[in-house]
C-alpha positions in Angstrom: -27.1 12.2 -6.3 -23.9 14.0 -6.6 -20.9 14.6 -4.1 -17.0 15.5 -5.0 -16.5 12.0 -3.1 -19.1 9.9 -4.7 -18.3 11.2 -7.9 -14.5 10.1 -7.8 -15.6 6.7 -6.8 -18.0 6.7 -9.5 -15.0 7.6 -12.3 -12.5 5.2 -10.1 -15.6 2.0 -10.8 -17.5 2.5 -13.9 -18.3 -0.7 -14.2 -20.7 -0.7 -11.0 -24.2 0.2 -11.2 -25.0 4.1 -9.9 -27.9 3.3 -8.6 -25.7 0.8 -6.6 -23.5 3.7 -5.3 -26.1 6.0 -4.6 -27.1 3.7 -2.2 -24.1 2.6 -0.4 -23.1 6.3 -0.1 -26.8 7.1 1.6 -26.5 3.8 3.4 -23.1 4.8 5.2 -24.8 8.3 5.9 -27.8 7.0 7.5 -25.5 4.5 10.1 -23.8 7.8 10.7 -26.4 9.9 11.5 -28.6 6.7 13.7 -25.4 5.8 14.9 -26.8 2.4 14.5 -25.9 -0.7 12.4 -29.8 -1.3 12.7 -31.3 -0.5 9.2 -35.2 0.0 11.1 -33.2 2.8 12.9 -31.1 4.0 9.7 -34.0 3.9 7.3 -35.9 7.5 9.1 -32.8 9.3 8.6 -32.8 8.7 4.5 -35.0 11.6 3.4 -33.0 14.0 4.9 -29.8 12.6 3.5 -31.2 12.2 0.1 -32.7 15.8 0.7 -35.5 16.0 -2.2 -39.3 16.8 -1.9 -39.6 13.1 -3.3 -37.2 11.5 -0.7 -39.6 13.5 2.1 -43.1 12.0 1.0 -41.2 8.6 1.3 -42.7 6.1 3.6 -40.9 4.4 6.3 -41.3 1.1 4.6 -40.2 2.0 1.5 -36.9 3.7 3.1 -36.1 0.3 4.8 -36.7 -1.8 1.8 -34.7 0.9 0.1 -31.6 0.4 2.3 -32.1 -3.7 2.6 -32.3 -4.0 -1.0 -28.8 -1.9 -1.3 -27.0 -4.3 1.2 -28.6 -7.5 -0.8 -27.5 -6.1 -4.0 -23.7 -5.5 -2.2 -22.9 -8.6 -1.9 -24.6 -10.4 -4.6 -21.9 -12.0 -7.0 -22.4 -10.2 -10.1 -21.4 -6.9 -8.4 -18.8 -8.6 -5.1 -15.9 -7.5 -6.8 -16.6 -4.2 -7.5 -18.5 -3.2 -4.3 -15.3 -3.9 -2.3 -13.3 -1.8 -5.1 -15.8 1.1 -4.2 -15.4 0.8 -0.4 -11.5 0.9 -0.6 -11.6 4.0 -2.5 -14.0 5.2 0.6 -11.7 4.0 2.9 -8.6 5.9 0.7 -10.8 8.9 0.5 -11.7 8.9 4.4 -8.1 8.1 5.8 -6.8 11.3 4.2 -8.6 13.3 6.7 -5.9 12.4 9.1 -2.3 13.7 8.5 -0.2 12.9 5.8 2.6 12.5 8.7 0.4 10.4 10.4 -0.8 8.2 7.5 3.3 7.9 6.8 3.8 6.8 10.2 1.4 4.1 10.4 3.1 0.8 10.8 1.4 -1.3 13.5 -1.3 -3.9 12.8 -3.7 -5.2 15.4 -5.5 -8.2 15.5 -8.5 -9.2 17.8 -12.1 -10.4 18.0 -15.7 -9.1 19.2 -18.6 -11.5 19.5 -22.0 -11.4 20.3 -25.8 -12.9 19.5 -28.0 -12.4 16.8 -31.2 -13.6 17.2 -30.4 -17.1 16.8 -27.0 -17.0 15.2 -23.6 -16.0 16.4 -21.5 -13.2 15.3 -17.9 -13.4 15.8 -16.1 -11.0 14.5 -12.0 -11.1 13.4 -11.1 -7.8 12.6 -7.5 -6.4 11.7 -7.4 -2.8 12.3 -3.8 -0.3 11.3 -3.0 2.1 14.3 -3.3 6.2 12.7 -2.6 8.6 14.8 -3.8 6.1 18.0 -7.2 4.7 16.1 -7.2 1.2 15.4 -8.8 1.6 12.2 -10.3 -1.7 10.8 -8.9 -2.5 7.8 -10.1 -6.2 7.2 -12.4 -8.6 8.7 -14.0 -12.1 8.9 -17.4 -13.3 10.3 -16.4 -16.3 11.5 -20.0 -16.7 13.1 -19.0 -19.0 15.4 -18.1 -19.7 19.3 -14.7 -20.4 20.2 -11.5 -19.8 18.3 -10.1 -18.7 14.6 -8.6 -21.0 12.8 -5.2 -20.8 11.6 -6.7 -21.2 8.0 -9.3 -17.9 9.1 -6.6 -16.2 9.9 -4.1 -16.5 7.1 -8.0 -16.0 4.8 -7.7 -12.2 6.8 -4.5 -11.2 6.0 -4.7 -12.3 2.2 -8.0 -9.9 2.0 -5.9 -7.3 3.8 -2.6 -7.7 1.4 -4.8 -7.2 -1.7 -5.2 -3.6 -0.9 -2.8 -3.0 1.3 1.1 -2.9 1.8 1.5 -5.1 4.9 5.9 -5.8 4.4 7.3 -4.5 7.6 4.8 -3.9 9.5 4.3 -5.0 12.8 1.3 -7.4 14.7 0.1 -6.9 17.8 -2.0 -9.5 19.4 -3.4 -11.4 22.1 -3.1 -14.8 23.9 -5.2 -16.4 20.9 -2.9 -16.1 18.0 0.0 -18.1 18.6 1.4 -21.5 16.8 3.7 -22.4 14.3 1.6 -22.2 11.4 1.0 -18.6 12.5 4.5 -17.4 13.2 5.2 -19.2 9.4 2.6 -17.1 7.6 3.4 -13.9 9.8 7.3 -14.4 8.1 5.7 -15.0 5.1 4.2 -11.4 4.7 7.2 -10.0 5.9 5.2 -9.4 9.3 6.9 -8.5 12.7 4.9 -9.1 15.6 4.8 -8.8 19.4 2.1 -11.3 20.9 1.0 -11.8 24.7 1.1 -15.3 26.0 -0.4 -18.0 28.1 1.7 -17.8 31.8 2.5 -21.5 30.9 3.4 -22.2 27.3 6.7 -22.1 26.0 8.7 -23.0 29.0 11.0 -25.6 27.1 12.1 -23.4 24.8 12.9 -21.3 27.6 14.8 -23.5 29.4 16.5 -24.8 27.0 17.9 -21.6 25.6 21.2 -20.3 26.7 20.6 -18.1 30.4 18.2 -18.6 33.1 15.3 -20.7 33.2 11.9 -19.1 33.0 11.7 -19.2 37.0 15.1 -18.1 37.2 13.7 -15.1 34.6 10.7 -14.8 37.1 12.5 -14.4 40.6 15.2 -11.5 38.8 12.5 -9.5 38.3 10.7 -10.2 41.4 13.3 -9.0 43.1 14.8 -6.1 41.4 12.1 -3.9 41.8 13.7 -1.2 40.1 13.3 -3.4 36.2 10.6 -3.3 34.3 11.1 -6.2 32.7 13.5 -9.0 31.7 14.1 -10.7 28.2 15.5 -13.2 27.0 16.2 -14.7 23.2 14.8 -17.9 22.6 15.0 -21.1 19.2 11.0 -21.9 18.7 10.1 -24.4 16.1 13.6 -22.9 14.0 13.6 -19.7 14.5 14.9 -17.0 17.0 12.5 -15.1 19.3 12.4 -12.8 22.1 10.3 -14.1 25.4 9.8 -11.1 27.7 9.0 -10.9 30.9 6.7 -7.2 32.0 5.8 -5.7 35.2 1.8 -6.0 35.1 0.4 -2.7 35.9 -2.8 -4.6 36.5 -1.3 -7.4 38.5 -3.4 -5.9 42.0 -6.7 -6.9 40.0 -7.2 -10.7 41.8 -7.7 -12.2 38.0 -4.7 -11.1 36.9 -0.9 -12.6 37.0 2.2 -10.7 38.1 4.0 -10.6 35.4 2.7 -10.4 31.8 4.7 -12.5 29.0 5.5 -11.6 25.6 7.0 -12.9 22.4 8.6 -11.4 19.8 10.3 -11.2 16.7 11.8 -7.9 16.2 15.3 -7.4 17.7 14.5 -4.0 19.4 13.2 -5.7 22.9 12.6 -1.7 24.6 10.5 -1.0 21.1 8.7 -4.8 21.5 7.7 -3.7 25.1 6.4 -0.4 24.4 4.4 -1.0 20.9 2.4 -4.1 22.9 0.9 -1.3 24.9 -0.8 0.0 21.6 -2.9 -3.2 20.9 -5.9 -1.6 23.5 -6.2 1.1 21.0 -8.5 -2.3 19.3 -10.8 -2.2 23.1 -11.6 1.6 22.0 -12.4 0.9 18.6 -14.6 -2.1 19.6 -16.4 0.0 22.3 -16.8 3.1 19.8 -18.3 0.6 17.2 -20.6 -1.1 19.8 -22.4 0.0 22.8 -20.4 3.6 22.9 -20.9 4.7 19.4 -22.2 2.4 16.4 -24.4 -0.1 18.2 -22.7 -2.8 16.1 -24.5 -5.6 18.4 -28.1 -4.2 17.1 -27.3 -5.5 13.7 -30.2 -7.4 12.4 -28.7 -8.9 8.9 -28.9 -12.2 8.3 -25.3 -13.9 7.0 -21.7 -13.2 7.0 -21.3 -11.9 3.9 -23.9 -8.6 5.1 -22.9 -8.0 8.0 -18.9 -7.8 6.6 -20.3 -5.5 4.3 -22.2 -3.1 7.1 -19.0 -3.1 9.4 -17.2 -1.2 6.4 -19.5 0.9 5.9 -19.5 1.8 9.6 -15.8 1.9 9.3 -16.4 4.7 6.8 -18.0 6.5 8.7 -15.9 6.0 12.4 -12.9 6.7 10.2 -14.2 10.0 9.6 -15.4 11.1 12.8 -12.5 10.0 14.2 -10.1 12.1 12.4 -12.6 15.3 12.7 -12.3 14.6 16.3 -8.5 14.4 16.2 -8.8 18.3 15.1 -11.4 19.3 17.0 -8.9 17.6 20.0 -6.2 19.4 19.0 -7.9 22.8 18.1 -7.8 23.2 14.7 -10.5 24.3 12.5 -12.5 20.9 11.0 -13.3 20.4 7.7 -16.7 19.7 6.7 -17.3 16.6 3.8 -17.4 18.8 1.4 -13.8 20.5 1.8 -11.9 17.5 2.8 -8.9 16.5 0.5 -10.6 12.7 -0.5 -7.4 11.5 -2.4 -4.1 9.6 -0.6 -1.5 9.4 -3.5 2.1 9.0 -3.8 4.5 9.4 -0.9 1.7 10.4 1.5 -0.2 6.9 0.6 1.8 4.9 3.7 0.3 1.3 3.3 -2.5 2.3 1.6 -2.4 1.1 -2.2 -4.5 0.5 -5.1 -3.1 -3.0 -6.5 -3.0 -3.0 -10.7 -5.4 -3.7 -12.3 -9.5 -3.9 -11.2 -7.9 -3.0 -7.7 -8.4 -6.5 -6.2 -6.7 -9.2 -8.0 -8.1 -11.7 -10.4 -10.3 -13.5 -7.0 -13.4 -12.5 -6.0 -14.1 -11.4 -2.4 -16.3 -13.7 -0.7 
């Protein structure tokens, strides 16, 4: 099989099987054309991306085994290292279909989790996605398979996989009510993370109070009253460092779930900028529904173990990457590109945060 892409990730990984390759690349086609994680689904589509006489006189059967031997041989140890190698250079290849300018421009992180059943096991999902050009574009994930939770230890796990391949130093987190603590903030300051996070209505009061300036019901009846503010801040010491609580408006406070007032926290300085980037973390919601019952049918996945079905949300990434920036143009009126013509190489200053690290490309560790 030969493509200009799969060729340049061929030269970029030598050391991986073709065969291996081959596969992946017809695997990630297949999801794309089904638009299904679901491999019985995927597997009728693989004659016609393979396109020979030989690949047309295949059975069904042998097409499935075809694509469940692929994902086995992915994640098997001998080859873990280089398979996630390969699928960064995808990712490199497929994120230059947006706009340098946008790639350049892409500096907020967001962190959230989707969950579901399989058969008898759970599926939980902790995926980190980089805002381009208003796609959350996963960049990282976790099965935590699991109800309930992540860990603080899951969570720093996600962003170590993330660092490896990409520049995370000033960027900036956006998340919801779970990831708090002090562990958290810690390893957030220890990548050189900024982040604005929601919170519970009723944590944090103390540190509120005890701060300099109204109490947090004093901070709640000012903006009550002045109808005309948006919102209300306040800077904050919480466990030894300085923060930003913020007090918002909530659009959605006529819903009977939801409060009046939404409450963040912060670390960057810029309290305007804090307010305005939180309203970026639903660009996540749409990724999740585009991935699931809107696009990808993630929750039909029928792999068994964490390690596979990590593996088949990149290579559905891949693919939503793609279509998401051909859609991007189509939006905007311009002529798309088809695979063939597209630019597959982000280098130098149009890279942003996306990186090649020296050396094998992912450290001396092996990705679990």
């Amino acid at each position: 099989m030969t493509h200009p892409l799969l060729d340049q990730v061929k030269a970029s990984c030598p050391d991986l099987p073709d065969h291996l390759l081959n596969n992946l690349f017809v695997t990630a086609q297949c999801i794309y054309l089904s638009r299904s994680c679901n491999l019985a689904r995927a597997k009728d589509f693989v004659p016609q991306v393979i396109g020979t006489a030989l690949a047309a006189r295949s059975t069904p059967q042998a097409n499935n085994t075809r694509l469940i031997r692929t994902v086995r041989g992915a994640v098997a140890a001998e080859f873990a290292d280089q398979v996630q190698l390969a699928l960064h250079h995808f990712r490199l290849a497929m994120v230059s279909c947006f706009s340098s300018k946008a790639i350049k421009a892409a500096k907020q992180l967001v962190l959230d989790g989707t969950s579901w059943s399989c058969r008898d096991s759970k599926v939980h999902l902790m995926i980190l996605a980089l805002v381009i050009d208003g796609v959350a574009v996963p960049i990282a994930s976790i099965d935590l398979a699991k109800k309930g939770h992540s860990s603080q230890e899951e969570r720093r796990e996600l962003l170590h996989r993330a660092s490896r391949q990409y520049e995370l130093k000033g960027m900036t987190l956006l998340a919801d009510r779970e990831y708090i603590g002090p562990d958290w903030f810690s390893t957030l300051d220890e990548y050189e993370i900024e982040f604005v996070i929601r919170l519970k209505k009723g944590i944090y009061h103390d540190a509120v109070n005890e701060s300099k300036g109204k109490d947090w019901g004093g901070l709640c009846r000012k903006l009550r009253q002045c109808k005309k503010k948006k919102r209300i801040s306040k800077p904050i010491m919480l466990f030894g460092r300085r923060f930003y609580y913020i007090i918002v408006r909530n659009p959605k406070a006529h819903h009977p779930e939801e409060d009046e007032f939404v409450f963040l926290l912060t670390s960057l300085k810029q309290v305007d900028q804090a307010h305005r980037l939180y309203s970026i973390r639903w660009q996540i919601e749409v990724t999740f529904g585009h991935l699931k019952s809107n696009g990808f049918d993630l929750e039909a996945m029928r792999v068994q173990g964490t390690q596979k079905r990590e593996l088949l949300l990149q290579l559905v990434t891949l693919a939503y990457i793609w279509m998401s920036a051909e859609g991007l143009r189509f939006y905007r009126k311009k002529t798309p590109q088809s695979a063939d013509q597209v630019g597959w190489q982000t280098k130098g200053e149009n890279a942003g945060p996306f990186r090649l690290p020296p050396g094998n490309g992912l450290g001396d560790e092996q990705v679990s």
